[in-house]
C-alpha positions in Angstrom: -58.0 9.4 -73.0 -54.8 7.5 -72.7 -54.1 9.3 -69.3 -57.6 8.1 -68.2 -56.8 4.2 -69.7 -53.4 4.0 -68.0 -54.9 5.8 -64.5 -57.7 2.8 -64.7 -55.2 0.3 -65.5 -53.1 1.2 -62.3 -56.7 1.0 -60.7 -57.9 -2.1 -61.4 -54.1 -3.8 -60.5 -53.9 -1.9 -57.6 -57.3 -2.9 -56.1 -56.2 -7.0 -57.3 -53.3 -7.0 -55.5 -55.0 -5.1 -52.2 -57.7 -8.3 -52.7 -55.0 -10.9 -52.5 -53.4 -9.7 -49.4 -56.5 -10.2 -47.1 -59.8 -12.7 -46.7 -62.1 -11.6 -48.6 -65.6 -11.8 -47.2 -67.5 -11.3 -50.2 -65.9 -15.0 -51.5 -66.5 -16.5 -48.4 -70.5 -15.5 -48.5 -70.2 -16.9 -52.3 -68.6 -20.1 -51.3 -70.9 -21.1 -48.6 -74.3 -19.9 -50.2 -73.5 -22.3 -53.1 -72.4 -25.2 -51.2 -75.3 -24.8 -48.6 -77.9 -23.9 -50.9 -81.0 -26.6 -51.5 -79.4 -27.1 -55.0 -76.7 -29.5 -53.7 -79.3 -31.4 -51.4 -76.8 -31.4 -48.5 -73.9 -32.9 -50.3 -74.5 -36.7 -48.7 -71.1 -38.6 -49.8 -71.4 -40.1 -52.8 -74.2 -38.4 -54.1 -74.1 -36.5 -57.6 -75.0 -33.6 -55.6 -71.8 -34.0 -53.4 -69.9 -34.2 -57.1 -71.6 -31.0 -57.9 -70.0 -29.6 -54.4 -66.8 -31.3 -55.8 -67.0 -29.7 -59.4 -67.6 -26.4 -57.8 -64.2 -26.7 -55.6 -62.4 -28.4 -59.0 -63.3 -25.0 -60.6 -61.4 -23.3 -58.3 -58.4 -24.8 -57.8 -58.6 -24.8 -61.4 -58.6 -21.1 -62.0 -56.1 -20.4 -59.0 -53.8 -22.6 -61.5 -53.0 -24.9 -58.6 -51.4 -28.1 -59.7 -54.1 -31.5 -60.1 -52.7 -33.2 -56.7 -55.4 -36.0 -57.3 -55.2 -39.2 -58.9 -53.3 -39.3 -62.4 -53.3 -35.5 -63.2 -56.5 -35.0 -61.8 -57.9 -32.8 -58.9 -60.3 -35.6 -57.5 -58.8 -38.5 -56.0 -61.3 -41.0 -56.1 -61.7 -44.1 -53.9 -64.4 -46.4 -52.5 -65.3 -47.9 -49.1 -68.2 -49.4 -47.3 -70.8 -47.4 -45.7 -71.4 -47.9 -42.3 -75.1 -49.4 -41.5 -75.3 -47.5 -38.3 -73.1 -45.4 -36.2 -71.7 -48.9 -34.4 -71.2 -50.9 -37.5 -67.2 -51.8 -38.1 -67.9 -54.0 -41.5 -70.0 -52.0 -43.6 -72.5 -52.7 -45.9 -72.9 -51.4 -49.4 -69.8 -50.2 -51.3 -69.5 -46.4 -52.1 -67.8 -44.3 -54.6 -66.6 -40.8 -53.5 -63.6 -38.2 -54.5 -61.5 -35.4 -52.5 -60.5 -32.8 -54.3 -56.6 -32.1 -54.0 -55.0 -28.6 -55.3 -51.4 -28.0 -55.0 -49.5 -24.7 -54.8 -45.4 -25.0 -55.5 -43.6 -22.5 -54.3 -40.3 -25.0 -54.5 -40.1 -25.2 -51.2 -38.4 -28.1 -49.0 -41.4 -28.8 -46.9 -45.0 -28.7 -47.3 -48.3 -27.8 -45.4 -51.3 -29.4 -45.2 -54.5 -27.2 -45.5 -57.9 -29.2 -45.3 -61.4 -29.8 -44.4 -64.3 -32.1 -45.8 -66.6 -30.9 -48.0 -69.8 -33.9 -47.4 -72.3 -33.6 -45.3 -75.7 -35.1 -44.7 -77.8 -35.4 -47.6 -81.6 -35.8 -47.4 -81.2 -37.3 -43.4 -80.8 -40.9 -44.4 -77.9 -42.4 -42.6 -79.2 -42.1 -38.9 -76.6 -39.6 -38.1 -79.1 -35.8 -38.0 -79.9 -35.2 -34.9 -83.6 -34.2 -35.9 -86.1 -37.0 -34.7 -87.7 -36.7 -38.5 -84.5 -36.1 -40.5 -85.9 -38.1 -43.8 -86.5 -36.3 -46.5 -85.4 -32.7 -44.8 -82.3 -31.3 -46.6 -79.1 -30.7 -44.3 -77.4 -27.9 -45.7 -74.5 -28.0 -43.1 -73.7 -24.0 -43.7 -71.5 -24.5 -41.1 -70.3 -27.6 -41.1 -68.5 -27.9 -43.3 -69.3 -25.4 -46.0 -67.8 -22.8 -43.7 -64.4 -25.1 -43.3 -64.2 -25.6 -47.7 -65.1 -21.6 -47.9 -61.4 -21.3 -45.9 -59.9 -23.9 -47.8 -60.5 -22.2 -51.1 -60.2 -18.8 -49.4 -57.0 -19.2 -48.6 -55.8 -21.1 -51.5 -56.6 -17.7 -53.3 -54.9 -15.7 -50.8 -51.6 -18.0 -50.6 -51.7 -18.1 -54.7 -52.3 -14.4 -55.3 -49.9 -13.0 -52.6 -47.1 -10.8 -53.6 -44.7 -12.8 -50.7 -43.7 -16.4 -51.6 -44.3 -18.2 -48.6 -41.4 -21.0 -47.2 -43.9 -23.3 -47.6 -45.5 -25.6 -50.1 -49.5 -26.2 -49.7 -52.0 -28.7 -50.6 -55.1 -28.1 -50.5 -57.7 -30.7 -50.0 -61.2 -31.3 -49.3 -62.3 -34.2 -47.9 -65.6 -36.6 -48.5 -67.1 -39.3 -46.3 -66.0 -37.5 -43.1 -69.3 -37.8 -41.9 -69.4 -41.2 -42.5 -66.1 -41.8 -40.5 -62.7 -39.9 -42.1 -62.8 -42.1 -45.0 -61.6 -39.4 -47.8 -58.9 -38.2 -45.2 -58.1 -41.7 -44.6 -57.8 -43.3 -47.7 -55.9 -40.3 -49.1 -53.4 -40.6 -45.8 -53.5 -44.6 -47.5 -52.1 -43.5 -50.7 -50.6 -39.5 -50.2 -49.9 -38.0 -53.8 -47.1 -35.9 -52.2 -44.3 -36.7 -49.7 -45.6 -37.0 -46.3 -41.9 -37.1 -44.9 -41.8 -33.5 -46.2 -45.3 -32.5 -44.6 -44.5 -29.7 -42.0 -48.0 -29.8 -40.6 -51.7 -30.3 -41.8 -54.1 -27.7 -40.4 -58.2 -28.9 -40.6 -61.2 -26.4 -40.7 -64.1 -28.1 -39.4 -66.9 -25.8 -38.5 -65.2 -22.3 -38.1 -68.6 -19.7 -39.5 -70.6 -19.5 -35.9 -68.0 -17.5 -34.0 -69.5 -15.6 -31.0 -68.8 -12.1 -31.5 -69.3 -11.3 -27.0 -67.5 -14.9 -26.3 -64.8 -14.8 -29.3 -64.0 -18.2 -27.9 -62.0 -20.4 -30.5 -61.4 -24.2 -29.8 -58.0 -25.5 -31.1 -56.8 -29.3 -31.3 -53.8 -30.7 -31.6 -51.8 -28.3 -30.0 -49.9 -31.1 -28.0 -48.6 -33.0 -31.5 -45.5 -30.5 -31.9 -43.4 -29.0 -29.2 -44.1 -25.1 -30.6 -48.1 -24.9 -31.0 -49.0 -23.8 -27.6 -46.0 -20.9 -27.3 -46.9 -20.1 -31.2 -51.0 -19.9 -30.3 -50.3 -17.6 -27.3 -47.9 -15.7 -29.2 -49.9 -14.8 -32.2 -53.4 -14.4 -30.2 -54.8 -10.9 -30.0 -58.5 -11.3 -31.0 -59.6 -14.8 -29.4 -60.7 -16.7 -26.0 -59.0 -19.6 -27.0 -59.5 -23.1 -25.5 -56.6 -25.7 -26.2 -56.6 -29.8 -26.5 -53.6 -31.4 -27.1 -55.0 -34.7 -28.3 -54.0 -35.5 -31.9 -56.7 -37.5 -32.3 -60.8 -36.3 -32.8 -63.8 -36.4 -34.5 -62.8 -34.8 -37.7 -60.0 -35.4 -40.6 -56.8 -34.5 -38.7 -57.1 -37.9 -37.2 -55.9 -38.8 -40.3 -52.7 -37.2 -40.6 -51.8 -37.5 -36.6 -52.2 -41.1 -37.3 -49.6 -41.1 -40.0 -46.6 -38.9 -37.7 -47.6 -35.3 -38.7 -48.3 -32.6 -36.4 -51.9 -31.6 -36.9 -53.7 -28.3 -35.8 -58.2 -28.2 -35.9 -59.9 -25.1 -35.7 -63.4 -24.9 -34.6 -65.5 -22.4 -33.3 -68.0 -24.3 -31.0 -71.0 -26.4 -30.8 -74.4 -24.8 -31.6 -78.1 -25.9 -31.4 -78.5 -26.5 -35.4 -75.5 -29.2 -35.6 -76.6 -32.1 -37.5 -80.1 -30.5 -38.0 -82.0 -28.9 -41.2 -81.5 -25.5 -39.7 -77.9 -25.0 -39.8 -78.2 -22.5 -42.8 -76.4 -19.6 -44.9 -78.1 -17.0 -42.7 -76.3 -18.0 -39.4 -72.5 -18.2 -40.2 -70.8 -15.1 -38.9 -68.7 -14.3 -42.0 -66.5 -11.9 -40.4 -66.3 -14.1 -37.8 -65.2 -16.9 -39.9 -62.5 -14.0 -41.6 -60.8 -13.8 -38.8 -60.4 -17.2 -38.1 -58.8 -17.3 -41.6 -56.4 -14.4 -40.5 -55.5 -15.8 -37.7 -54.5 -19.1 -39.4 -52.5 -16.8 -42.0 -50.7 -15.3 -38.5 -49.7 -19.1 -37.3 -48.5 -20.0 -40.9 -46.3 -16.9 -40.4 -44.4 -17.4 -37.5 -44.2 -21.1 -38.6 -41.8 -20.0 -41.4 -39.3 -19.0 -38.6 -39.1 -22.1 -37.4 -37.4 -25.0 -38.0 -39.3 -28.5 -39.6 -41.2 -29.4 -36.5 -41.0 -31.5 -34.8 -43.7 -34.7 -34.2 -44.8 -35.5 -30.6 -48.0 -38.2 -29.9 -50.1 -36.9 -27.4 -52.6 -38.9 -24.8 -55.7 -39.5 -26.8 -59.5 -39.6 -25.5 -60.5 -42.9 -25.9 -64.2 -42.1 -26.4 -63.3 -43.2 -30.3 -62.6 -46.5 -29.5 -65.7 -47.7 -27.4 -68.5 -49.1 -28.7 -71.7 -47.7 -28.1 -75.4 -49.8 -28.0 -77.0 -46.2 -26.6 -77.2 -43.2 -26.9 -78.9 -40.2 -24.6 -79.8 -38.0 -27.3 -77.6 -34.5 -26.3 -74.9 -32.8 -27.8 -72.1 -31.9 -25.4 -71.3 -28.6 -25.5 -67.2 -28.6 -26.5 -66.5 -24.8 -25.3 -67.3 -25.8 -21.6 -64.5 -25.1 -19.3 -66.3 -26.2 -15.7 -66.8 -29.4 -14.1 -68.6 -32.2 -15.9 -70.5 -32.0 -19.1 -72.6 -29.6 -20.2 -75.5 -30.0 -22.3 -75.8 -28.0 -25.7 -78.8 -29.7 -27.2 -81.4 -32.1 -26.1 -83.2 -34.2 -29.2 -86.7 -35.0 -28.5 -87.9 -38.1 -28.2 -84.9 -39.6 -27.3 -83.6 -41.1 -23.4 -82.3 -37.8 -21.9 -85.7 -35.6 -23.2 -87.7 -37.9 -21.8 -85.9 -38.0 -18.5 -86.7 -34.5 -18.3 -82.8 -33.1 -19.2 -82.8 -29.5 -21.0 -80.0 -28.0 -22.5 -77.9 -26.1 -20.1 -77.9 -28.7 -17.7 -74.5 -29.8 -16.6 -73.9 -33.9 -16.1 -72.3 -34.3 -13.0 -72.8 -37.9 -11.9 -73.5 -40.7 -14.3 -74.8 -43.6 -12.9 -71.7 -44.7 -10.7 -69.1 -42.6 -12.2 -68.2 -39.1 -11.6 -68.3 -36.8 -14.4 -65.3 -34.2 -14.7 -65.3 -34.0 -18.3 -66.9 -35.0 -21.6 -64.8 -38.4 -21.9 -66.0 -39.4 -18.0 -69.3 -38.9 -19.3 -68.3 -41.7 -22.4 -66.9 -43.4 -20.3 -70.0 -44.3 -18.2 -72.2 -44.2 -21.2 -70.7 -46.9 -22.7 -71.4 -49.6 -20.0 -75.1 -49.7 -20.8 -77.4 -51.4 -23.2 -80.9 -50.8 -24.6 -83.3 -51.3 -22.0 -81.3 -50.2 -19.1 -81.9 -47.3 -16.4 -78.8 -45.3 -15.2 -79.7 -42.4 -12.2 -78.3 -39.3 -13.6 -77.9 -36.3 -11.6 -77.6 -32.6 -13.0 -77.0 -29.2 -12.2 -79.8 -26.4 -12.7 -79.6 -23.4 -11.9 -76.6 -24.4 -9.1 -79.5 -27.2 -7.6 -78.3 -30.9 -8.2 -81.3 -32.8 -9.8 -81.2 -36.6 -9.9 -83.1 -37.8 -12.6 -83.7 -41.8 -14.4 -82.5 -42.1 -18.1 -83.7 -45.1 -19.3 -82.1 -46.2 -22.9 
């Protein structure tokens, strides 16, 4: 009996530590089905059902015995801001109270990383930014964005944590709210850091990482142009991915934040997809082992960045797409893994210009009204020179034929 006790003992430690030293997909399934499920009524920012969402990743930190990196020995740093009326409003409207949740692991190291990504999404469809024509009412789960990104953050909390090697590094960890809304949880904690950011190596940002296409494997990174060793450190440490690189610091999710404040920044992402902003982006579709190597990989970069010395911060040339205001829109989602000539078209929402121009997704934007269309940013570019009631000629590829088609806004 003792024999047996002891053997099971050995067992149980054996099979912990074996746990610890890889991404565990059965806690990523567990992190995303809660957070995604209709309980939490797609976690709109500010919501209690965005605090349950908080609680949930409070409780974690918590029993990882992570240090309370929030305000005043707490895990949620709290803050409020003013919502945005629309997606061009700059003043803002009602006030809002929201939290991130901030977990710190010291390993008493000199410097410290940065491991993030928000944890809001978009409610019930009431803030004009779903992409479904008749979003009121309909629960966004956002399984994948960002459920997927806070299932990494808390994944690897466990596995830095539990690991038998102390890592060179210091973490945070930190999940963001009102990213949807505009980076306001990234940047009001970048406002007033509760660590040291002169001792920050780097801040890595998960933003959509659990639809990774097993026949593509193609992995979009940003950032890799805000330090001098990214791109040689990504090639180097690359074995499983297609991987497509953009220097700019600066982008559409919470990294923005910390670029903006001196420190290099990396964001993974695994590509646009047809359920972004809609209803249907559910538990069922992430790609779990997918989003497991993601995680790895990440673990891999981490590794070899212990070799290296502090880096080093470099600003990059930014897309200026951020700073223009728009009185339109067209009504498609770009598609960001396209590598060709002009933009591609991912999505199409009916009702709006482009579907009733006749555009479908898979058409690829080559002219906009007078400008030529290389890229994504040309295609801002020209979008932004138009008002509601204007027609612009747009002409398309299909099928290799050019198509030249009227949008009117």
């Amino acid at each position: 009996m003792k024999k047996y006790f002891l053997f099971s003992f050995f067992l149980v430690v054996v099979l912990s530590t074996i746990s610890a030293q890889e991404i565990n997909v059965a806690q990523l399934k567990k992190h995303i089905k809660f957070l995604a499920s209709d309980k939490l009524k797609g976690r709109g920012t500010g919501t209690q059902d965005e605090l349950t969402a908080a609680n949930y990743i409070r409780t974690n930190f918590s029993n990882l015995k992570l240090e309370p990196k929030g305000n005043i020995n707490s895990y949620y740093f709290s803050y409020t801001f003013k919502k945005p009326k629309d997606a061009h409003d700059t003043i803002g409207g009602e006030s809002v109270s929201a939290i991130d949740v901030a977990g710190y692991l010291d390993n008493g190291a000199e410097n410290t990383v940065v491991i993030g990504a928000h944890f809001d999404h978009l409610g019930m469809g009431l803030d004009n930014n779903s992409l479904d024509p008749n979003s009121v009412g309909k629960i966004h789960n956002g399984a994948d964005d960002n459920a997927s990104g806070v299932a990494g953050v808390i994944e690897l909390a466990r596995y830095f944590s539990q690991n038998q090697r102390r890592e060179k590094f210091n973490f945070l960890f930190i999940c963001f709210s009102g990213e949807e809304l505009g980076l306001f949880g990234s940047k009001k904690f970048c406002e007033n850091p509760t660590i040291d950011f002169s001792k920050v190596n780097y801040m890595i940002n998960m933003d959509m990482i659990g639809r990774l296409n097993d026949t593509t494997k193609k992995l979009i990174i940003y950032g890799v142009g805000t330090a001098p060793d990214w791109v040689s450190l990504i090639d180097k440490t690359n074995t499983d991915f297609s991987i497509k690189k953009d220097s700019a610091g600066i982008g559409a999710s919470d990294q923005t934040s910390f670029y903006l404040k001196d420190i290099p920044v990396l964001h993974f992402f695994t590509g646009q997809h047809s359920d972004y902003h809609k209803p249907s982006d559910d538990f069922i579709k992430i790609n779990f082992k997918g989003e497991k190597k993601v995680l790895e990989y990440i673990i891999k970069i981490e590794e070899e960045t212990e070799k290296l010395p502090k880096f080093q911060f470099l600003k990059t040339k930014n897309p200026d797409a951020g700073t223009r205001k728009f009185k339109i829109t067209m009504g498609v989602m770009p598609d960001y893994t396209y590598e060709g000539k002009g933009m591609r078209i991912d999505g199409v929402t009916d009702g709006k210009p482009a579907s009733r121009a006749g555009i479908q997704k898979g058409d690829v934007v080559i002219q906009f009204g007078e400008i030529k269309v290389e890229s994504t940013m040309d295609y801002m570019k020209g979008l932004s020179a138009y008002k509601i009631g204007d027609t612009v000629e747009v002409t398309i590829l299909r099928n290799g034929k050019e198509i030249k088609l009227n949008v009117t806004f």
